[in-house]
C-alpha positions in Angstrom: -18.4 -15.7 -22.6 -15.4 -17.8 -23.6 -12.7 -17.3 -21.0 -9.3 -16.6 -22.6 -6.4 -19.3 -22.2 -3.9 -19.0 -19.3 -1.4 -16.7 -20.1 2.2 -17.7 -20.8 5.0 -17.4 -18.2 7.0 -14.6 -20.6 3.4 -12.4 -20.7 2.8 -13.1 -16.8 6.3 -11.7 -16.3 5.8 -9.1 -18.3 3.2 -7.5 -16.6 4.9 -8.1 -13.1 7.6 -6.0 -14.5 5.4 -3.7 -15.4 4.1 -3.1 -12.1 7.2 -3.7 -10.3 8.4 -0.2 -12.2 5.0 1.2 -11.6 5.0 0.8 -7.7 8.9 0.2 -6.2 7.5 -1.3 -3.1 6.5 -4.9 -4.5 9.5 -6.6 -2.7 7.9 -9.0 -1.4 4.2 -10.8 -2.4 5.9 -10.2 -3.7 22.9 -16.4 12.7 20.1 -18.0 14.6 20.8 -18.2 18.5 18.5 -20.5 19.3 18.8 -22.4 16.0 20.1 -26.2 15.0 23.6 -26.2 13.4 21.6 -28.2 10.7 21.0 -31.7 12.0 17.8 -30.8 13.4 19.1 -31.3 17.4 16.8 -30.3 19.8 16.3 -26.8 20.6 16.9 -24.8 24.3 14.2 -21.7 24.1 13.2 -20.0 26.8 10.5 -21.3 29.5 6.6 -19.6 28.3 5.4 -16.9 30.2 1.7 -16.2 30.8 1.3 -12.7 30.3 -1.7 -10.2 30.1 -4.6 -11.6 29.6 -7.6 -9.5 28.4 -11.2 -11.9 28.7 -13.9 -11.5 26.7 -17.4 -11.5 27.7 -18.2 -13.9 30.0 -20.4 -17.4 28.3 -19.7 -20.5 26.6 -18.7 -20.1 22.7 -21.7 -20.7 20.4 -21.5 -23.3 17.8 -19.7 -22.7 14.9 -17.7 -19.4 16.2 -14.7 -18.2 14.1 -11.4 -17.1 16.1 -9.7 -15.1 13.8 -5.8 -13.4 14.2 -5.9 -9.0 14.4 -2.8 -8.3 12.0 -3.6 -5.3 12.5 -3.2 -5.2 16.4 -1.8 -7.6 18.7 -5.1 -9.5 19.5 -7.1 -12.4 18.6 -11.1 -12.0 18.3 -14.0 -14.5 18.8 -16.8 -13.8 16.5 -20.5 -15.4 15.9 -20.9 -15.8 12.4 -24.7 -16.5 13.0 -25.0 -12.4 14.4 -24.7 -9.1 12.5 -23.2 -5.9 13.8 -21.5 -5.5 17.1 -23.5 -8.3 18.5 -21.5 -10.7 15.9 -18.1 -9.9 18.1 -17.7 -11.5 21.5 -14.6 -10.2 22.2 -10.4 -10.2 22.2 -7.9 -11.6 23.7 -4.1 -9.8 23.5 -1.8 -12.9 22.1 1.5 -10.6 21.1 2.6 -8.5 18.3 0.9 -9.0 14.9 -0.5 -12.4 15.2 -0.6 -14.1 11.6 -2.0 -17.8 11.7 -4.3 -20.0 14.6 -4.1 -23.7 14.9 -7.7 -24.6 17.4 -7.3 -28.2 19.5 -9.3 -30.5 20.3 -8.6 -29.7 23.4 -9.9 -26.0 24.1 -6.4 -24.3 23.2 -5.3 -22.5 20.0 -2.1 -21.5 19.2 -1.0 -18.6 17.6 1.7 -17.3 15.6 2.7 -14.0 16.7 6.0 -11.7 15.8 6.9 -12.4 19.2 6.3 -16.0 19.8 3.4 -18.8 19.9 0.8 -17.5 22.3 -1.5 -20.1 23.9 -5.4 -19.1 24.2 -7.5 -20.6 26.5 -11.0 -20.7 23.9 -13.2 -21.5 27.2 -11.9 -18.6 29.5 -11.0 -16.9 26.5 -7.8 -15.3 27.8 -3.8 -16.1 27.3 -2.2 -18.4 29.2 1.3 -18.6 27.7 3.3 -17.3 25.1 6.3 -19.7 24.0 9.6 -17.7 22.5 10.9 -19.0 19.3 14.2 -20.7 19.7 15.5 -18.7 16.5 16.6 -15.3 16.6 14.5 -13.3 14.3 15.5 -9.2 15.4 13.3 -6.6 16.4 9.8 -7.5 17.1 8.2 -5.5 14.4 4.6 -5.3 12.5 3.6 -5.5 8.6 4.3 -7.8 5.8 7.9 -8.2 6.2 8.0 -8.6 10.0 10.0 -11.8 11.7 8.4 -14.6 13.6 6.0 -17.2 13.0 3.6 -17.1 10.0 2.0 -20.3 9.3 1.0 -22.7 12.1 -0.5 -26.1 12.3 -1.1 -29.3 15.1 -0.4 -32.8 14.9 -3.3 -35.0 14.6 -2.5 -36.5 18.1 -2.4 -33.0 19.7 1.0 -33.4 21.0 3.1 -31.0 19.1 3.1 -27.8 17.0 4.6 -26.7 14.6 4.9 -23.2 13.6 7.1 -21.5 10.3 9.3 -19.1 12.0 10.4 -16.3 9.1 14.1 -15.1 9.8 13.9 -11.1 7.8 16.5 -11.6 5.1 17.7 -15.1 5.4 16.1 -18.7 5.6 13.3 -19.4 8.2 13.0 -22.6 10.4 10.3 -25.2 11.1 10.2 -24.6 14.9 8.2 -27.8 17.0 6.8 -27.0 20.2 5.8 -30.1 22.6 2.3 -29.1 23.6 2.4 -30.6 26.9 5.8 -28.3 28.2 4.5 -25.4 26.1 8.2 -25.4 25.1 10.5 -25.5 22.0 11.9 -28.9 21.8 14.2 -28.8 18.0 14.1 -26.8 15.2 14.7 -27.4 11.3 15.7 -25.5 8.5 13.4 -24.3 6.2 12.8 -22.0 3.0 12.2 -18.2 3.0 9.0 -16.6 4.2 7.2 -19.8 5.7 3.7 -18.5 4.6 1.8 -21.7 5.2 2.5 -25.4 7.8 0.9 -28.5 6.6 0.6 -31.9 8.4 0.4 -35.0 6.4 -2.5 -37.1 8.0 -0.7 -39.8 9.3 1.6 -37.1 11.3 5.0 -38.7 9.9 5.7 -35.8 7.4 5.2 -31.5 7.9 5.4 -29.3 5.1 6.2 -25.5 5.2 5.8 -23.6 2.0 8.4 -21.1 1.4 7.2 -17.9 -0.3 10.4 -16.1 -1.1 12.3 -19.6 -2.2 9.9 -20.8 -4.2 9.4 -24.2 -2.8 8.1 -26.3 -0.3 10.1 -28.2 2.5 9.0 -31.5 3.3 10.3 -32.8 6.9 10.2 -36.2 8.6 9.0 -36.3 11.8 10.9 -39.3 12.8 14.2 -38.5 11.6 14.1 -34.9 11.3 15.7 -35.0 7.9 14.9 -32.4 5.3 14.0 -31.8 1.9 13.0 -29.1 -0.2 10.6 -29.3 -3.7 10.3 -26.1 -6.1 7.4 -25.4 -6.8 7.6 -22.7 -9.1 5.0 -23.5 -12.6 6.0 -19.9 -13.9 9.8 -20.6 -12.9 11.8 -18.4 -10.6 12.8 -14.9 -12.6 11.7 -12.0 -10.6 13.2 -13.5 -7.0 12.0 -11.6 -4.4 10.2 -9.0 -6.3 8.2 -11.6 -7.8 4.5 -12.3 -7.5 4.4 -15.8 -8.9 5.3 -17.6 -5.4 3.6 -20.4 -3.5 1.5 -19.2 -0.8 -0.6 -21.8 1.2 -0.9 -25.0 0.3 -3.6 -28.0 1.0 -3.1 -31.9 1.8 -5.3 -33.6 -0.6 -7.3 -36.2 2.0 -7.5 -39.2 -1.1 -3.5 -39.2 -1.5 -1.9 -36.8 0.3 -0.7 -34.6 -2.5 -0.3 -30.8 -1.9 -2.4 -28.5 -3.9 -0.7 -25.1 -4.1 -2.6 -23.0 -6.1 -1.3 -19.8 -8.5 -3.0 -17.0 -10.3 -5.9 -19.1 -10.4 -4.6 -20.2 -13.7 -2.2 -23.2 -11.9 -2.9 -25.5 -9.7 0.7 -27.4 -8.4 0.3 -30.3 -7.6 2.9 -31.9 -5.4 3.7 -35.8 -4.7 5.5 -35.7 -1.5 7.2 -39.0 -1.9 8.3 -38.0 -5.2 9.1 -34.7 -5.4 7.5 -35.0 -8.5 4.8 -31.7 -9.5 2.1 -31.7 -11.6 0.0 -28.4 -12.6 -3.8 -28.4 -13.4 -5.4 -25.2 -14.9 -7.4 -22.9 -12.9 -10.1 -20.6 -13.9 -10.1 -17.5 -11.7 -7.7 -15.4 -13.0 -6.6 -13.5 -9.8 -3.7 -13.7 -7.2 -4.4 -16.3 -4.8 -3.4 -17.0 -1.4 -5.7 -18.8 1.4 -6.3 -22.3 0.9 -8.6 -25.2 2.6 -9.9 -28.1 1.8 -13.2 -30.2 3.0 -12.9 -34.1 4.2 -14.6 -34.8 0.9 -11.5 -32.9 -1.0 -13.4 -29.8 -2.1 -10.8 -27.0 -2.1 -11.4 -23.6 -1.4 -9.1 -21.1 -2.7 -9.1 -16.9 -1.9 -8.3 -14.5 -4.9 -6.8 -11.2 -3.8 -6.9 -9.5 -6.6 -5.5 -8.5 -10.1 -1.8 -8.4 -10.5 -2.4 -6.2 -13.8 -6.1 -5.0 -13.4 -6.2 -4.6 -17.3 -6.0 -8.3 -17.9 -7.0 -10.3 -14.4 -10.0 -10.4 -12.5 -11.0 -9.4 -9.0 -10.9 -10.9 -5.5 -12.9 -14.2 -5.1 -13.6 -17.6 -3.9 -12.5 -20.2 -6.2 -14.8 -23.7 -5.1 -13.1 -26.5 -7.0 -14.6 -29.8 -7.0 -12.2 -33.4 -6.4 -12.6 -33.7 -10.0 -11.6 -30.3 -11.2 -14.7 -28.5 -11.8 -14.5 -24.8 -10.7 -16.8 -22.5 -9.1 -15.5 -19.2 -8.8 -17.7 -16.9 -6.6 -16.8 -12.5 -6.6 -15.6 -11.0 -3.6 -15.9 -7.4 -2.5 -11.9 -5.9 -1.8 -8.9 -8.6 -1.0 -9.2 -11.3 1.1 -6.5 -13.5 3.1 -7.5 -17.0 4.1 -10.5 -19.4 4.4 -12.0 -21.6 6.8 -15.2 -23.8 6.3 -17.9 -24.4 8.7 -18.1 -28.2 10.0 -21.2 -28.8 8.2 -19.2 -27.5 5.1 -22.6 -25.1 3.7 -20.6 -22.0 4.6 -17.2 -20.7 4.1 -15.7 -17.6 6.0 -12.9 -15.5 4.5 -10.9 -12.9 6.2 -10.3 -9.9 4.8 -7.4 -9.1 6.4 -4.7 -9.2 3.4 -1.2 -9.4 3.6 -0.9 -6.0 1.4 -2.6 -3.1 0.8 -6.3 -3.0 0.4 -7.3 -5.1 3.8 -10.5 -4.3 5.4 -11.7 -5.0 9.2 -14.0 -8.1 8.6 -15.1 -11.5 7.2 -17.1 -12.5 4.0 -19.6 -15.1 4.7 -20.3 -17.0 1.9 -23.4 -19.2 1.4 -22.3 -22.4 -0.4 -25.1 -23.8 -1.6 -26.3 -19.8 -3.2 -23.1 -17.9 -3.5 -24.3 -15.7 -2.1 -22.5 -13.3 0.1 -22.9 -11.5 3.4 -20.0 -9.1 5.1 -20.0 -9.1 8.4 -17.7 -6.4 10.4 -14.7 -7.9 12.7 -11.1 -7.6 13.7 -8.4 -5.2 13.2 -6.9 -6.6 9.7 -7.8 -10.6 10.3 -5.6 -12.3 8.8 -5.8 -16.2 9.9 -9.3 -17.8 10.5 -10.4 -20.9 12.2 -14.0 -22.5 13.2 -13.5 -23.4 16.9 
Protein backbone atom coordinates (compact mmCIF):
# COMPACT_ATOMS: atom_id res chain seq x y z
CA UNK A 1 0.00 0.00 0.00
CA UNK A 2 1.54 3.33 -0.87
CA UNK A 3 2.05 5.25 2.44
CA UNK A 4 0.74 8.89 2.18
CA UNK A 5 3.42 11.82 2.28
CA UNK A 6 4.17 13.58 5.63
CA UNK A 7 1.72 15.89 6.36
CA UNK A 8 2.39 19.66 6.42
CA UNK A 9 2.99 21.70 9.59
CA UNK A 10 -0.54 23.86 8.89
CA UNK A 11 -2.58 20.23 8.72
CA UNK A 12 -0.49 18.81 11.73
CA UNK A 13 -1.61 21.87 13.57
CA UNK A 14 -4.77 21.58 12.56
CA UNK A 15 -5.59 18.58 13.98
CA UNK A 16 -3.82 19.33 17.38
CA UNK A 17 -6.24 22.13 17.61
CA UNK A 18 -8.69 19.91 17.01
CA UNK A 19 -8.08 17.81 19.83
CA UNK A 20 -6.82 20.46 22.07
CA UNK A 21 -10.76 21.74 21.94
CA UNK A 22 -11.89 18.13 22.09
CA UNK A 23 -10.10 17.26 25.41
CA UNK A 24 -8.98 20.67 27.51
CA UNK A 25 -6.42 18.77 29.47
CA UNK A 26 -3.63 18.54 26.65
CA UNK A 27 -1.37 21.15 28.49
CA UNK A 28 1.35 19.49 28.39
CA UNK A 29 2.67 16.36 25.80
CA UNK A 30 1.63 18.28 25.34
CA UNK A 31 13.25 31.34 42.43
CA UNK A 32 15.48 28.35 42.83
CA UNK A 33 17.08 28.13 46.45
CA UNK A 34 19.56 25.98 45.67
CA UNK A 35 20.12 27.26 42.10
CA UNK A 36 23.26 29.10 40.27
CA UNK A 37 22.59 32.94 39.74
CA UNK A 38 23.48 31.79 36.09
CA UNK A 39 27.27 31.25 35.86
CA UNK A 40 26.96 27.72 36.61
CA UNK A 41 28.84 28.13 40.35
CA UNK A 42 28.83 25.20 42.30
CA UNK A 43 25.91 24.23 44.03
CA UNK A 44 25.38 23.62 48.28
CA UNK A 45 22.41 20.80 48.43
CA UNK A 46 21.92 18.95 51.19
CA UNK A 47 24.10 15.89 52.43
CA UNK A 48 22.16 12.17 50.93
CA UNK A 49 20.28 10.32 53.32
CA UNK A 50 19.90 6.47 53.11
CA UNK A 51 16.48 5.84 53.75
CA UNK A 52 14.09 2.77 53.66
CA UNK A 53 15.25 0.20 51.93
CA UNK A 54 12.90 -2.61 50.83
CA UNK A 55 15.26 -5.89 49.31
CA UNK A 56 14.14 -8.05 46.96
CA UNK A 57 14.63 -11.70 46.93
CA UNK A 58 17.63 -12.78 47.92
CA UNK A 59 20.28 -14.13 44.61
CA UNK A 60 22.62 -12.69 42.19
CA UNK A 61 20.73 -10.82 39.06
CA UNK A 62 20.51 -13.11 35.98
CA UNK A 63 21.96 -11.92 32.78
CA UNK A 64 20.33 -9.59 30.93
CA UNK A 65 17.68 -8.30 33.76
CA UNK A 66 15.80 -5.02 33.12
CA UNK A 67 15.43 -2.49 36.13
CA UNK A 68 12.75 -0.45 35.18
CA UNK A 69 11.28 2.99 37.16
CA UNK A 70 7.30 2.43 38.92
CA UNK A 71 5.76 5.89 37.85
CA UNK A 72 3.07 4.71 39.13
CA UNK A 73 4.47 4.13 42.80
CA UNK A 74 7.49 5.19 44.35
CA UNK A 75 9.60 1.93 43.54
CA UNK A 76 11.95 0.61 41.22
CA UNK A 77 11.49 -3.28 39.94
CA UNK A 78 14.10 -5.93 38.73
CA UNK A 79 12.59 -8.10 36.22
CA UNK A 80 13.90 -11.40 34.18
CA UNK A 81 13.01 -10.89 30.75
CA UNK A 82 13.89 -14.57 30.05
CA UNK A 83 10.59 -15.72 32.69
CA UNK A 84 6.88 -15.29 32.22
CA UNK A 85 4.32 -14.43 34.89
CA UNK A 86 5.13 -13.65 38.47
CA UNK A 87 8.31 -15.66 38.17
CA UNK A 88 9.59 -12.84 35.55
CA UNK A 89 9.56 -10.20 38.64
CA UNK A 90 12.26 -10.40 41.27
CA UNK A 91 11.33 -7.73 43.24
CA UNK A 92 11.32 -3.72 44.32
CA UNK A 93 13.16 -1.56 45.80
CA UNK A 94 11.32 1.97 47.30
CA UNK A 95 13.67 4.90 45.51
CA UNK A 96 11.14 8.03 46.35
CA UNK A 97 8.20 9.59 44.83
CA UNK A 98 7.37 8.82 41.17
CA UNK A 99 10.64 7.80 39.88
CA UNK A 100 10.97 8.75 35.99
CA UNK A 101 14.38 7.76 34.40
CA UNK A 102 17.57 5.09 35.61
CA UNK A 103 21.13 5.52 34.61
CA UNK A 104 22.84 1.60 35.63
CA UNK A 105 26.98 1.83 36.32
CA UNK A 106 29.50 -0.03 35.73
CA UNK A 107 29.79 -0.19 38.98
CA UNK A 108 26.66 -2.06 40.59
CA UNK A 109 24.74 1.40 41.29
CA UNK A 110 21.85 3.00 39.33
CA UNK A 111 20.64 6.19 39.76
CA UNK A 112 17.27 7.33 39.67
CA UNK A 113 15.36 10.34 39.12
CA UNK A 114 12.68 10.66 41.44
CA UNK A 115 10.21 13.86 42.32
CA UNK A 116 12.08 13.90 45.42
CA UNK A 117 15.67 13.57 44.51
CA UNK A 118 18.31 11.06 42.88
CA UNK A 119 18.04 7.86 44.81
CA UNK A 120 21.05 5.48 44.67
CA UNK A 121 20.29 1.59 44.24
CA UNK A 122 22.49 -0.91 45.28
CA UNK A 123 21.68 -3.59 41.98
CA UNK A 124 23.61 -6.43 44.05
CA UNK A 125 21.76 -6.03 47.51
CA UNK A 126 19.07 -4.59 45.65
CA UNK A 127 18.06 -1.99 48.23
CA UNK A 128 18.60 2.06 48.59
CA UNK A 129 21.42 3.33 49.84
CA UNK A 130 20.99 7.13 49.40
CA UNK A 131 18.83 9.57 48.01
CA UNK A 132 20.67 12.99 47.01
CA UNK A 133 18.16 16.29 47.26
CA UNK A 134 18.18 18.41 44.25
CA UNK A 135 19.88 21.72 44.86
CA UNK A 136 16.90 23.50 43.04
CA UNK A 137 13.72 24.26 44.65
CA UNK A 138 11.06 22.51 42.68
CA UNK A 139 7.67 22.78 45.38
CA UNK A 140 5.61 20.12 46.65
CA UNK A 141 6.69 16.72 45.99
CA UNK A 142 3.82 15.60 43.83
CA UNK A 143 3.00 12.58 41.28
CA UNK A 144 1.84 12.56 37.42
CA UNK A 145 2.94 14.21 34.32
CA UNK A 146 3.36 17.54 35.52
CA UNK A 147 5.18 16.81 38.79
CA UNK A 148 8.70 18.67 39.66
CA UNK A 149 12.03 16.97 40.05
CA UNK A 150 14.29 15.05 37.93
CA UNK A 151 13.04 13.51 34.61
CA UNK A 152 15.86 12.43 32.42
CA UNK A 153 19.12 11.04 33.85
CA UNK A 154 22.31 9.92 32.40
CA UNK A 155 26.37 8.98 33.63
CA UNK A 156 29.54 10.12 32.39
CA UNK A 157 31.48 7.61 30.62
CA UNK A 158 34.12 7.64 33.42
CA UNK A 159 31.48 7.04 36.13
CA UNK A 160 32.32 10.00 38.10
CA UNK A 161 29.33 12.26 37.76
CA UNK A 162 25.65 12.41 37.04
CA UNK A 163 23.72 14.34 35.62
CA UNK A 164 20.07 14.52 36.02
CA UNK A 165 17.32 17.20 34.25
CA UNK A 166 15.60 18.73 37.20
CA UNK A 167 11.95 20.22 35.85
CA UNK A 168 11.10 23.42 37.88
CA UNK A 169 6.63 23.35 37.49
CA UNK A 170 6.05 26.51 35.59
CA UNK A 171 9.40 27.99 34.88
CA UNK A 172 12.80 26.78 33.37
CA UNK A 173 14.50 23.48 34.79
CA UNK A 174 18.21 23.04 35.49
CA UNK A 175 20.99 20.48 34.48
CA UNK A 176 21.79 19.38 38.16
CA UNK A 177 25.59 17.30 38.31
CA UNK A 178 26.03 15.10 41.08
CA UNK A 179 29.78 13.88 41.97
CA UNK A 180 29.22 10.21 42.22
CA UNK A 181 31.90 9.67 44.70
CA UNK A 182 30.17 12.37 47.56
CA UNK A 183 26.73 11.31 46.44
CA UNK A 184 26.29 15.13 46.46
CA UNK A 185 25.24 18.10 44.23
CA UNK A 186 28.30 19.87 43.23
CA UNK A 187 26.84 23.00 40.46
CA UNK A 188 23.97 23.40 38.61
CA UNK A 189 23.06 24.97 35.10
CA UNK A 190 20.22 26.33 33.53
CA UNK A 191 18.35 24.56 31.23
CA UNK A 192 14.99 24.55 29.05
CA UNK A 193 11.47 23.59 30.26
CA UNK A 194 10.45 20.08 31.03
CA UNK A 195 14.05 18.30 30.77
CA UNK A 196 12.41 14.99 29.34
CA UNK A 197 15.64 13.38 28.19
CA UNK A 198 19.99 13.85 29.42
CA UNK A 199 22.48 12.88 26.87
CA UNK A 200 26.34 12.51 27.20
CA UNK A 201 28.41 13.17 24.27
CA UNK A 202 31.06 10.21 24.16
CA UNK A 203 33.99 11.85 24.88
CA UNK A 204 32.18 13.31 28.15
CA UNK A 205 33.11 17.15 27.26
CA UNK A 206 29.56 18.07 26.22
CA UNK A 207 25.71 17.00 28.07
CA UNK A 208 22.60 17.66 26.40
CA UNK A 209 19.11 18.03 28.00
CA UNK A 210 16.17 18.18 25.67
CA UNK A 211 13.67 20.56 26.74
CA UNK A 212 9.99 19.51 26.06
CA UNK A 213 8.03 22.65 26.85
CA UNK A 214 10.85 25.08 25.03
CA UNK A 215 11.25 23.33 22.21
CA UNK A 216 14.91 22.94 22.20
CA UNK A 217 17.87 21.27 23.29
CA UNK A 218 20.62 22.69 25.72
CA UNK A 219 23.98 21.78 24.91
CA UNK A 220 26.50 22.32 28.04
CA UNK A 221 30.26 22.21 28.33
CA UNK A 222 31.58 20.29 30.93
CA UNK A 223 34.72 22.15 31.21
CA UNK A 224 33.50 25.55 31.35
CA UNK A 225 30.01 25.16 32.25
CA UNK A 226 28.88 27.51 29.61
CA UNK A 227 25.52 27.08 27.95
CA UNK A 228 23.75 27.02 24.93
CA UNK A 229 20.43 26.27 23.66
CA UNK A 230 19.31 24.81 19.87
CA UNK A 231 15.49 24.80 18.81
CA UNK A 232 14.64 22.04 17.60
CA UNK A 233 11.25 22.57 16.51
CA UNK A 234 10.77 20.91 12.46
CA UNK A 235 6.86 21.91 12.77
CA UNK A 236 7.84 25.34 14.41
CA UNK A 237 6.63 26.49 17.83
CA UNK A 238 2.63 27.55 17.51
CA UNK A 239 0.66 25.72 20.01
CA UNK A 240 3.44 26.48 23.11
CA UNK A 241 2.62 24.45 25.85
CA UNK A 242 -0.43 22.91 24.57
CA UNK A 243 1.39 21.63 21.75
CA UNK A 244 2.19 18.08 20.88
CA UNK A 245 4.89 18.64 18.29
CA UNK A 246 7.86 18.89 21.09
CA UNK A 247 11.20 17.04 21.36
CA UNK A 248 11.04 14.30 23.61
CA UNK A 249 14.23 12.08 23.94
CA UNK A 250 16.94 12.34 21.91
CA UNK A 251 20.03 9.88 20.79
CA UNK A 252 23.88 10.56 20.24
CA UNK A 253 24.61 9.16 16.92
CA UNK A 254 27.96 6.86 17.79
CA UNK A 255 29.69 7.82 13.90
CA UNK A 256 29.48 11.76 14.61
CA UNK A 257 27.94 12.58 17.54
CA UNK A 258 24.77 14.19 16.06
CA UNK A 259 21.54 14.07 18.07
CA UNK A 260 18.66 12.26 16.51
CA UNK A 261 15.38 13.57 17.97
CA UNK A 262 12.68 12.04 16.49
CA UNK A 263 8.88 13.51 15.70
CA UNK A 264 5.64 12.03 14.72
CA UNK A 265 7.50 9.42 13.04
CA UNK A 266 7.33 11.59 10.07
CA UNK A 267 10.79 13.84 11.22
CA UNK A 268 13.76 12.87 12.24
CA UNK A 269 15.95 16.19 13.73
CA UNK A 270 18.90 15.94 13.28
CA UNK A 271 21.24 18.10 15.42
CA UNK A 272 25.11 19.12 14.81
CA UNK A 273 26.16 19.99 18.22
CA UNK A 274 29.07 22.18 17.13
CA UNK A 275 26.90 23.94 14.81
CA UNK A 276 23.74 24.31 16.06
CA UNK A 277 22.86 23.58 12.71
CA UNK A 278 19.50 20.91 12.30
CA UNK A 279 18.73 18.77 9.65
CA UNK A 280 15.33 16.69 9.45
CA UNK A 281 15.03 13.22 7.64
CA UNK A 282 11.57 11.73 7.01
CA UNK A 283 10.12 9.01 9.10
CA UNK A 284 7.73 6.45 8.30
CA UNK A 285 5.67 5.51 11.39
CA UNK A 286 3.14 7.96 11.59
CA UNK A 287 2.55 8.09 15.48
CA UNK A 288 3.64 10.23 18.46
CA UNK A 289 7.00 9.29 19.53
CA UNK A 290 8.88 9.44 22.52
CA UNK A 291 11.56 6.76 23.80
CA UNK A 292 14.65 6.65 22.01
CA UNK A 293 18.06 4.32 21.89
CA UNK A 294 20.46 3.56 19.82
CA UNK A 295 22.82 0.35 19.32
CA UNK A 296 26.97 0.75 19.10
CA UNK A 297 26.37 -0.03 15.39
CA UNK A 298 23.89 3.25 15.23
CA UNK A 299 20.64 1.34 14.79
CA UNK A 300 17.99 3.56 16.45
CA UNK A 301 15.10 2.40 18.13
CA UNK A 302 12.29 4.75 18.47
CA UNK A 303 8.65 4.10 20.60
CA UNK A 304 5.33 5.30 18.96
CA UNK A 305 2.60 6.18 21.56
CA UNK A 306 -0.01 6.61 19.61
CA UNK A 307 -2.17 8.70 17.24
CA UNK A 308 -2.45 12.35 17.88
CA UNK A 309 -5.70 12.27 15.53
CA UNK A 310 -6.67 8.49 15.25
CA UNK A 311 -8.45 9.35 11.87
CA UNK A 312 -5.28 10.05 10.14
CA UNK A 313 -2.12 8.41 12.34
CA UNK A 314 -1.29 5.11 13.20
CA UNK A 315 -0.89 3.20 16.36
CA UNK A 316 1.78 2.62 19.07
CA UNK A 317 4.97 0.93 17.71
CA UNK A 318 8.62 0.33 17.46
CA UNK A 319 10.20 2.20 14.74
CA UNK A 320 13.83 0.05 13.85
CA UNK A 321 15.77 2.47 11.59
CA UNK A 322 18.86 1.32 10.06
CA UNK A 323 22.39 3.95 9.97
CA UNK A 324 21.31 4.43 6.52
CA UNK A 325 17.71 5.33 6.95
CA UNK A 326 15.89 2.32 6.18
CA UNK A 327 12.81 1.84 8.52
CA UNK A 328 11.25 -1.04 10.18
CA UNK A 329 8.27 -0.21 11.93
CA UNK A 330 6.99 -3.02 14.15
CA UNK A 331 2.93 -2.67 15.93
CA UNK A 332 2.55 -2.37 19.48
CA UNK A 333 -0.32 -3.34 21.68
CA UNK A 334 -1.49 0.23 23.82
CA UNK A 335 1.30 3.22 24.42
CA UNK A 336 4.50 2.68 25.31
CA UNK A 337 7.27 5.06 27.04
CA UNK A 338 10.91 4.16 26.37
CA UNK A 339 13.34 1.47 25.01
CA UNK A 340 16.23 -0.32 25.99
CA UNK A 341 18.16 -3.04 23.95
CA UNK A 342 19.55 -6.16 25.20
CA UNK A 343 23.65 -6.29 24.96
CA UNK A 344 23.52 -8.77 22.31
CA UNK A 345 21.17 -6.19 20.50
CA UNK A 346 18.44 -9.41 19.25
CA UNK A 347 15.86 -8.09 21.69
CA UNK A 348 14.49 -4.77 22.51
CA UNK A 349 12.23 -4.10 25.78
CA UNK A 350 9.72 -1.28 25.87
CA UNK A 351 7.96 -0.06 28.84
CA UNK A 352 4.63 0.53 28.78
CA UNK A 353 4.44 2.92 31.27
CA UNK A 354 3.42 6.19 29.29
CA UNK A 355 3.65 9.60 30.28
CA UNK A 356 -0.33 10.07 29.60
CA UNK A 357 -3.22 8.30 29.62
CA UNK A 358 -3.44 4.81 28.38
CA UNK A 359 -0.21 3.19 30.42
CA UNK A 360 -0.39 -0.36 31.28
CA UNK A 361 1.64 -2.33 34.11
CA UNK A 362 4.33 -4.12 31.85
CA UNK A 363 7.02 -4.44 29.09
CA UNK A 364 6.79 -5.56 25.43
CA UNK A 365 9.50 -7.79 24.43
CA UNK A 366 10.27 -7.59 21.06
CA UNK A 367 12.15 -10.26 19.00
CA UNK A 368 14.39 -8.42 16.59
CA UNK A 369 15.29 -10.74 14.26
CA UNK A 370 11.07 -11.84 13.93
CA UNK A 371 9.06 -8.94 15.16
CA UNK A 372 7.56 -10.67 16.89
CA UNK A 373 6.12 -9.69 20.16
CA UNK A 374 5.67 -11.08 23.72
CA UNK A 375 4.08 -8.95 26.80
CA UNK A 376 5.31 -9.76 29.73
CA UNK A 377 3.48 -8.26 33.17
CA UNK A 378 5.68 -5.76 35.48
CA UNK A 379 5.75 -2.63 37.44
CA UNK A 380 3.31 -0.14 38.48
CA UNK A 381 3.31 2.29 35.32
CA UNK A 382 7.28 1.76 34.11
CA UNK A 383 8.29 4.39 32.74
CA UNK A 384 12.31 4.35 32.41
CA UNK A 385 14.03 1.00 31.46
CA UNK A 386 17.57 -0.14 31.55
CA UNK A 387 19.46 -3.68 30.98
CA UNK A 388 21.66 -4.06 34.04
Amino acid sequence: MTRPGPKTGASRASAVLAALTACAVLAGCAADAGRDDGAGAPARAPAATAGPADPSPAGALPEGALLVTDFGADTVTFVDPARRGRAAVLGSVTVGTAPYGVAPGADGMAWVATAEGVAVVDTGARRRVALIRYATATGPVTTGEYRGGGMGIALSPDGTRVYVGVNVPGGDGTLEVIDTRRRAVVRTVPVGRRPFDVDVSRDGRQVYATGHDSFDVTIVDTGTWSARRVEVAPYGTEGGLGSWLKPHYAAVRPSDGALLLPFEGERLAVVNPRSGRVRVEPMTADTHQHGVTIGADGTLYVVGTGPIDPSRDRGPSLTVRSPGGRERVVPLDGPHEDVAVSADGRTAYVSGGFTRDGHWDGISVVDLGTGRVTRLTAGHRPLGIAVL
